[in-house]
Every structure is written in C-alpha cells, then in structure tokens.
C-alpha positions in Angstrom: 1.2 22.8 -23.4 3.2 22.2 -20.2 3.6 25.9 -18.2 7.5 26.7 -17.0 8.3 24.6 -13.8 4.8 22.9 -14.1 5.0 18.9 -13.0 4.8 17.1 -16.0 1.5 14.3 -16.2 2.2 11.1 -15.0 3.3 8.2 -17.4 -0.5 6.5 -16.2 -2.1 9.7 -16.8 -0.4 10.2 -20.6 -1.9 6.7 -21.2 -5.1 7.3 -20.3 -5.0 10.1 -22.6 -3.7 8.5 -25.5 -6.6 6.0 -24.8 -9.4 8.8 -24.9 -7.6 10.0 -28.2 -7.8 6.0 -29.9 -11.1 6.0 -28.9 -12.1 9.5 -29.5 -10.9 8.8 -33.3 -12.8 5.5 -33.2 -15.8 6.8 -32.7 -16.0 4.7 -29.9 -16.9 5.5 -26.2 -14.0 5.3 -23.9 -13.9 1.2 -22.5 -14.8 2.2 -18.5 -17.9 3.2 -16.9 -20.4 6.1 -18.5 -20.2 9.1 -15.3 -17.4 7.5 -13.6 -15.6 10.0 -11.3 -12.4 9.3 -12.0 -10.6 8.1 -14.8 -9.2 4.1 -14.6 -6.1 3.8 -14.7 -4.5 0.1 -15.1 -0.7 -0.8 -14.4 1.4 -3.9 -14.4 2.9 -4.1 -11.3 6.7 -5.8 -12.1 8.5 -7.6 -9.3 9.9 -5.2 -6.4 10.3 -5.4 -2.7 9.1 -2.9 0.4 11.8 -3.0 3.1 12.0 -1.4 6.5 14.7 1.2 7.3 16.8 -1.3 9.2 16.7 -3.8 6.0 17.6 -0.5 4.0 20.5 0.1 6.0 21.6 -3.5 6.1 21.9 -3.6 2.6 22.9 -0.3 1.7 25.0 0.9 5.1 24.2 2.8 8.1 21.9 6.0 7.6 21.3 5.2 4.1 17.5 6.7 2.8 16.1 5.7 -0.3 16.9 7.9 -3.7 13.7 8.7 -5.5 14.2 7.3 -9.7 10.8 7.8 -10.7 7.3 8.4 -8.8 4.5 6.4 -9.3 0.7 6.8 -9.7 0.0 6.7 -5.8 0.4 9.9 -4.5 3.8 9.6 -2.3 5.5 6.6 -3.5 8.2 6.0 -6.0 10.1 3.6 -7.5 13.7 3.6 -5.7 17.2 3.9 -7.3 18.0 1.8 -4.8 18.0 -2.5 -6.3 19.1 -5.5 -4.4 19.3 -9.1 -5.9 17.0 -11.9 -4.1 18.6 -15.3 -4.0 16.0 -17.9 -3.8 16.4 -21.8 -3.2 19.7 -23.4 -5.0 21.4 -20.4 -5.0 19.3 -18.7 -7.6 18.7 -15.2 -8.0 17.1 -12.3 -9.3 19.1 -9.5 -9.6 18.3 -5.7 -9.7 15.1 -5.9 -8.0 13.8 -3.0 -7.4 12.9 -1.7 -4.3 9.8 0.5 -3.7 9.7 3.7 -1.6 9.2 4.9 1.0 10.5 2.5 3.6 7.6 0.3 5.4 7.0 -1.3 8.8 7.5 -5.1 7.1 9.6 -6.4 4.5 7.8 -8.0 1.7 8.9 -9.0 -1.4 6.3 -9.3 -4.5 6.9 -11.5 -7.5 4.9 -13.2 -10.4 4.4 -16.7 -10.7 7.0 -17.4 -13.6 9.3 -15.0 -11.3 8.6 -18.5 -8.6 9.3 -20.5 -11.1 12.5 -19.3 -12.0 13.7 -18.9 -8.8 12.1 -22.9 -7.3 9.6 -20.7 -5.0 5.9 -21.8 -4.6 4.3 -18.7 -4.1 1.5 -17.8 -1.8 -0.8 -15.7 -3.5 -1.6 -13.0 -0.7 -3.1 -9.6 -0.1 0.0 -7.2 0.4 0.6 -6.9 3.9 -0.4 -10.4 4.6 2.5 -12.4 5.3 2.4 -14.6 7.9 3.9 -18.2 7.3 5.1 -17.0 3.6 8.1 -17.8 2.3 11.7 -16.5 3.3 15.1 -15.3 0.9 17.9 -13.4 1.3 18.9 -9.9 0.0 22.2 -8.7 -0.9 22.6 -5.3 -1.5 26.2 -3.3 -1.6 26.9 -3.4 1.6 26.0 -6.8 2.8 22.4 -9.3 3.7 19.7 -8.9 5.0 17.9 -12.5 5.3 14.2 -12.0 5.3 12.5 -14.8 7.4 8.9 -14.1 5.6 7.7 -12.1 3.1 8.4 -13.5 -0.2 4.7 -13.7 -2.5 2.7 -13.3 -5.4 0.2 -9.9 -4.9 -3.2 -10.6 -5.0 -4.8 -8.2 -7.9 -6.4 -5.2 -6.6 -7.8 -1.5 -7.6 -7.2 0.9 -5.2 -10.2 3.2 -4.6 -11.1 6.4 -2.8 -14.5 6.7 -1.1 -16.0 8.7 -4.1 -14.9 5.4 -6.0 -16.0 3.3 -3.8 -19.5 4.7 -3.7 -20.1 5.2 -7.2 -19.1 1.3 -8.1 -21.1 0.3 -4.6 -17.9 -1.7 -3.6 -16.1 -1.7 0.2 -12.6 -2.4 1.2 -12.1 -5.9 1.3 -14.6 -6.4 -1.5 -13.7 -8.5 -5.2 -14.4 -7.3 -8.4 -14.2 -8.0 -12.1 -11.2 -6.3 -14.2 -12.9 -7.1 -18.2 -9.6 -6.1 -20.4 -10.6 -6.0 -24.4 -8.3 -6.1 -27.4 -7.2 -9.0 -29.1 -6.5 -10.9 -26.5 -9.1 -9.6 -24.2 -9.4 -11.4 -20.9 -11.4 -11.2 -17.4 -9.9 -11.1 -14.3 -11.5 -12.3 -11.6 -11.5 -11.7 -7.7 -9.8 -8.0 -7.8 -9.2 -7.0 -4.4 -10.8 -3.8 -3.3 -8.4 -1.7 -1.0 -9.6 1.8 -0.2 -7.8 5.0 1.3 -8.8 8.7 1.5 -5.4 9.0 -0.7 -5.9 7.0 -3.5 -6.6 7.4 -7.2 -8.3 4.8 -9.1 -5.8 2.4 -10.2 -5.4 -1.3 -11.1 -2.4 -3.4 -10.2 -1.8 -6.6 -12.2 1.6 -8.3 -12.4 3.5 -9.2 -15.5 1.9 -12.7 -16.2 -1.3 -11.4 -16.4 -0.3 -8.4 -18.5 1.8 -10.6 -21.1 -1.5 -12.6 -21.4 -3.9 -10.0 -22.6 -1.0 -7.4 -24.5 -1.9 -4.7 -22.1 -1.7 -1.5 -23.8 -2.1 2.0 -23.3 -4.7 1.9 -25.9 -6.3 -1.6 -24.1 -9.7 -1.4 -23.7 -10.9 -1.6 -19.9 -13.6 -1.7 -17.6 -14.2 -2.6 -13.8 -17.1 -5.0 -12.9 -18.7 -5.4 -9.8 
C-alpha cells in the first residue's frame, strides 16, 4: 500500500516484482544469482539521443531546458518531453526521437540496427561516449537544425553496476559479461559491457532488436554470467 505523497516504485522495480510473484507461484527460484545484493533489473533501451545545452537550444530556442515526461531506473535521468526527428541519408527520417535528460557534454544519438537500416546508416557498434569518426545527421526540432557532425551509433550492451555489484560478480569497469535470458525464446548475450559508478543500480540495457528476439518480459527469466 502506497503512503500519502509517497514516490510511487519504478516501472523496473514493479517488474521485478511481478517476476518474484511468477516465480514465487512457480515454485521456482527467482532466474538471477542466489545472495545477489541487488535485484537485476533488465530494460530495452529504445532509440533516443543525448544532446548538449547548445544542441537543446538550437532545436528548441534560446534558454530552452529539458521537461522531465517520465524518470528512469538511473537515479537522475529521465526520459525528456522534449523529441526531435533525425534525418539520415536520402532524406529519411525518424521522427519523434526522444531525447534523454539531462543535457550532456556530447551529442550522441543511439539507435538499433534495423533503426540503420531504415534510415541507410551503417552503424558503428560503440560504448556510449565513444564517438570518434562515427557517423553524422541532422536534427530538426521546432525551432530549427542542429547538424551533428558525429555521434550517430548502435550502443554496445552493458549492465551498469555499483561497487557492491561489482565485487560480488568479481567483474571491473571495462569488463564483458554474459546476459543468459530464458523463456521460450531464451537467448545469450554475449560481451555485456561492464560500466560502474558509485550511483548506479544494477541494470541491463539491450536495444529493441535484441529484445524482439528473446520476447523480453517482465516475467523473463534472467541471469548475469561472468
């Protein structure tokens, strides 16, 4: 029962729960590992884009901050109100991509390989914040373009990790691990980036492809593998 003015549980969070409940009622022990610290969480990451302030204001006009529409997982960031539409090679576009808040110190824009596809882009699969020599687009938001001479690729997958994580799974930053998904189409991911921050909750990020090809659910089996 939620208290008066008390911050309702995360959308991740609910999931999670509903997953101890399927597998409570199973008889089953929950899909991650036995003494784990903290819960794993798993999200499909859809496309979006991190701009700067002055990419913010290009698009959007002088002075313009980002509108919070929902918060995510990661304490502090949110999905913006805020959506621009990227138009690729051709004149192609993607329209009402969302941008993610808050602002950053690069512009990067992160999309899924059918995303490329669609749009005539061979996408670099890169760690986020790695961007040099990537591809470039253009943005047009209300008030006018913003042309992005880098920044345009597909996110590596990754778990973000605390140090208590870290330590129990005996992984470091820059490390790979194993993502084992179950269900009916149960699948394992390979080479899952480790990032780690003193901020972070356990959480997977995998993009659409890779969630349409195992029917990721909230009551999806999974486990990380070192």
């Amino acid at each position: 029962m939620l208290v008066a003015n008390s911050t309702p549980p995360h959308r991740a969070v609910v999931e999670h729960l509903v997953r101890q409940a399927v597998y409570s009622r199973l008889g089953k022990p929950l899909p991650h590992a036995a003494g784990a610290p903290n819960p794993l969480v798993v999200n499909i990451s859809a496309r979006h884009c991190h701009l700067t302030q002055d990419a913010v204001e290009a698009l959007f006009g002088k002075g313009h901050k980002l509108q919070v529409h929902k918060w995510l997982y990661q304490e502090g960031q949110f999905a913006a109100k805020e959506t621009v539409t990227l138009i690729g090679p051709r004149s192609r576009v993607i329209s009402n991509l969302r941008i993610l808040g808050p602002c950053r110190t690069l512009n990067q824009v992160e999309l899924s390989y059918t995303d490329g596809i669609a749009l005539g882009f061979d996408l670099p699969l890169r760690s986020s914040g790695d961007i040099k020599g990537t591809l470039s687009c253009m943005l047009m938001g209300p008030a006018g373009f913003f042309e992005m001479e880098q920044g345009v690729i597909r996110a590596k997958r990754h778990v973000h990790m605390s140090a208590t994580d870290t330590k129990y799974y005996g992984v470091k930053a820059g490390d790979h691990m194993k993502l084992k998904i179950g269900g009916p189409s149960g699948i394992v991911l390979e080479n899952m980036l480790v990032r780690e921050d003193p901020s972070f909750k356990l959480e997977v990020h995998i993009d659409t492809d890779e969630g349409n090809a195992c029917n990721l659910l909230p009551s999806t089996p999974c486990a990380l593998l070192k």
